[in-house]
N, C-alpha and C positions, 0 to 999 in steps of 0.2 A: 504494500500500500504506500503510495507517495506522500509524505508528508508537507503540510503546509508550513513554509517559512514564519518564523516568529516576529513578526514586524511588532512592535510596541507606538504607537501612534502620540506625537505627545496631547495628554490629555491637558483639559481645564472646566473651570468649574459652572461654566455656562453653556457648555457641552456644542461647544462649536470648532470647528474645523478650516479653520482659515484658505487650508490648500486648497479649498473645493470652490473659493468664491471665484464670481463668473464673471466680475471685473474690477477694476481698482477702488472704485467709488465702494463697491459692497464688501472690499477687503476691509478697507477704513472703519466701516460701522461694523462689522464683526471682529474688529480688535478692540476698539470702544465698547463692545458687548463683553468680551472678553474680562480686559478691568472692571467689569462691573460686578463679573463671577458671580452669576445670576442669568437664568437659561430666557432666552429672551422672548419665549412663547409663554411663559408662563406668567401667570395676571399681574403679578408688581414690577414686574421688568419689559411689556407689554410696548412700550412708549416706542422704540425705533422701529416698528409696523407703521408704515406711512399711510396706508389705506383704512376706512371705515371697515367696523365690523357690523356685514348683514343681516346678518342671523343669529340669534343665540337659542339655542336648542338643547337642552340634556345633557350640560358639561361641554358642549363643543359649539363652537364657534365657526363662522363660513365669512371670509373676508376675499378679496381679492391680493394674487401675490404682488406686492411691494416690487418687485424686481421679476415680471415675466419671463418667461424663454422667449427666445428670438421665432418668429412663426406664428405665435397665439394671439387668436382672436381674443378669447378669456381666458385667461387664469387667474383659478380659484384656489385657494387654502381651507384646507379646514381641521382645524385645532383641538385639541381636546384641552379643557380648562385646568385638568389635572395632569400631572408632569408623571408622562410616562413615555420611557424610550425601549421596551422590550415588548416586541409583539403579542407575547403570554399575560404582558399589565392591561389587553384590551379585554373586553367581556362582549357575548351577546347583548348587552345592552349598547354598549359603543358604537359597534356595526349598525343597530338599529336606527341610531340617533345620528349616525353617518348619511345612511342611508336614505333617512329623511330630509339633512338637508341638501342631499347630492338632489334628490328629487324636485325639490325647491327651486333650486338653482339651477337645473332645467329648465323646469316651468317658467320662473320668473324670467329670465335671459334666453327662450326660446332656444333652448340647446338643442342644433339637429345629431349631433355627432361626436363624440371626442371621447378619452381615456380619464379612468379613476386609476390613480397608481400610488404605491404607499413604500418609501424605505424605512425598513426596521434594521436594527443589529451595531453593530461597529462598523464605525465611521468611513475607517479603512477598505471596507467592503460596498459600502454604500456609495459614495459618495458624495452624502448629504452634508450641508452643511448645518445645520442643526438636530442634532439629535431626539428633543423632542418629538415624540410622533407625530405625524401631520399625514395628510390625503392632500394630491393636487387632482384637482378637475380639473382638462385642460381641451378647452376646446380652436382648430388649428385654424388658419388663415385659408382660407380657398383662394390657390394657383390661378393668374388671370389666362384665360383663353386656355382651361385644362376643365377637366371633368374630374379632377381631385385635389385634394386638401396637401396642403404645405407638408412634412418631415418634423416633425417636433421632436428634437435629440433631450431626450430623458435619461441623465447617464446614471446608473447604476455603474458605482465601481471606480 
């Protein structure tokens, strides 16, 4: 059996990942977040989310992402109010309350089309830049004079 290499990632207390930000501007606020050492999805550390939050439903939150991927018409975040970063800390209750506001967010923003996608685990493997759990809804831009939707690169990893 191949063994996986021991990478140790340096940690910190806000559970953010600097390598992973997706440009200079959002390095700066997640080293800012960093010093704060306070995870920055969770409700007292809440403030560098530049966007209204839509929805509040059952511990989770449906806000638009502060910082899009390149291609999306919309994207969405949705939060759990309570700080969990292991996908065994969600419940059937969680997915329920997920579920309803992914529903919403449809409805309300006439979603015809797009992905729910969720990174859990170490950071190193994800490539998320905050650890806190979160769900992106993300719906793509439609390619002019094509019969399909933009490429939205979601990196895992």
């Amino acid at each position: 059996m191949r063994r996986l290499p021991n990478i140790k990632p340096k940690k910190n207390k806000a559970g953010v990942a600097l390598q992973f930000a997706k440009n200079k501007g959002y390095k700066k606020i997640l080293e800012d977040i960093i010093s704060t050492e306070k995870c920055p999805f969770c409700p007292d550390n809440f403030k560098y989310h530049k966007k209204p939050i839509l929805k509040d439903y059952q511990g989770w939150l449906a806000t638009q992402n502060s910082w899009p991927y390149p291609g999306t018409l919309r994207h969405f975040i949705i939060i759990s109010k309570k700080h969990k970063n292991k996908f065994s800390d969600l419940s059937a209750k969680d997915f329920l309350a997920v579920q309803a506001l992914v529903n919403w967010l449809i409805k309300k923003y006439k979603i015809k089309g797009g992905g729910l996608t969720l990174r859990f685990g170490e950071q190193i493997y994800t490539g998320a830049t905050v650890s806190h759990l979160h769900f992106h809804l993300i719906q793509p831009k439609l390619k002019l004079n094509s019969k399909k939707a933009k490429t939205i690169w979601f990196a895992i990893g």
